[in-house]
C-alpha positions in Angstrom: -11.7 -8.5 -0.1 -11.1 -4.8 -0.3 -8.5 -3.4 -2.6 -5.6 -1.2 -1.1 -6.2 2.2 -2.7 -2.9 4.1 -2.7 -3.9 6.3 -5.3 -7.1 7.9 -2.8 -4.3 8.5 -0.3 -1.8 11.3 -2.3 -2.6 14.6 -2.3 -4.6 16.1 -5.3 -0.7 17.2 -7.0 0.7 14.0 -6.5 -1.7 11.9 -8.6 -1.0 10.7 -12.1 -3.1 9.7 -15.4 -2.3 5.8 -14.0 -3.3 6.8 -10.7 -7.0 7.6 -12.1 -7.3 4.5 -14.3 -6.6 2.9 -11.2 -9.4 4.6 -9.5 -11.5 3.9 -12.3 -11.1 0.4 -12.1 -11.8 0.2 -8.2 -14.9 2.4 -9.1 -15.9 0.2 -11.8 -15.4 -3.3 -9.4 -17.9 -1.6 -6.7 -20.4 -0.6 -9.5 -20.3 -4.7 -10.7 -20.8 -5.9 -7.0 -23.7 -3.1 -6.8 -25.4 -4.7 -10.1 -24.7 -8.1 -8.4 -27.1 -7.6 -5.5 -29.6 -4.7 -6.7 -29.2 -5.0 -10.1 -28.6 -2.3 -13.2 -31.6 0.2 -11.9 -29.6 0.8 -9.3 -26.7 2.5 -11.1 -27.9 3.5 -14.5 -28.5 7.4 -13.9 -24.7 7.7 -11.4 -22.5 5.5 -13.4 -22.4 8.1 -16.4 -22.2 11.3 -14.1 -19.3 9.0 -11.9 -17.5 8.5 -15.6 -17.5 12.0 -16.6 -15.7 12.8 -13.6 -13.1 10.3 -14.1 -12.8 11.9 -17.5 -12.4 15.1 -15.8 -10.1 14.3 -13.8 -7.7 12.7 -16.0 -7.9 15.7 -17.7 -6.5 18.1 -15.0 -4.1 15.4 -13.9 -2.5 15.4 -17.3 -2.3 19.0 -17.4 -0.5 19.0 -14.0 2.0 16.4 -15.3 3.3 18.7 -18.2 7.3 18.7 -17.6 8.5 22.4 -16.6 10.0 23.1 -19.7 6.6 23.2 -21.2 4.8 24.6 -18.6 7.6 27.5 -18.8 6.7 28.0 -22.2 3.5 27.8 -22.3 3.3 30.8 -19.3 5.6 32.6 -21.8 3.1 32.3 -24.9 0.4 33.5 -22.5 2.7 36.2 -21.7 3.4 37.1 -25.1 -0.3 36.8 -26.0 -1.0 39.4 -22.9 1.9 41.9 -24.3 0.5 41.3 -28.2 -2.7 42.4 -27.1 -1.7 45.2 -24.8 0.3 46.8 -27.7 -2.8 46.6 -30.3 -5.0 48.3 -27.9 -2.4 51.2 -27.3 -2.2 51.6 -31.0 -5.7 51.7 -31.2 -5.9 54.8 -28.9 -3.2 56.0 -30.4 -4.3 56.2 -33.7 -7.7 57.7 -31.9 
């Protein structure tokens, strides 16, 4: 019986951290049924290159779900950071 995978049918944007455990877990069910039949060989070097990418990807998923008022400040530390380092390197050539 094949489980209903709403998750692998949003968009990219629309997907939350719950959305990859999810994933993870259907991932995991087909590696078990893969052991079942052809055994652990049959897995051993994919399964830790399929985990880091579910370890990736919760990663950027978690970044996307930071509310706006963080993202907004975070673009204006980045800003500040840009204008901070701007202004040392005109009074570098100014004192030049």
């Amino acid at each position: 019986m094949e489980v209903a995978m709403p998750a692998l049918d949003k968009a990219a944007s629309e997907l939350s951290v719950t959305d990859v455990y999810d994933i993870a877990a259907v991932v995991g069910q087909e590696f078990e049924r893969i052991i079942d039949v052809f055994g652990c060989d049959a897995i051993a070097k994919l399964m830790p290159k399929v985990v880091r990418l579910l370890e990736l990807l919760e990663v950027l998923v978690s970044r996307n779900q930071l509310d706006p008022e963080m993202e907004e400040l975070r673009l204006e530390l980045d800003r500040l950071r840009l204008e901070r380092i701007d202004r040392i390197d005109r009074e570098r050539k100014h004192q030049q």
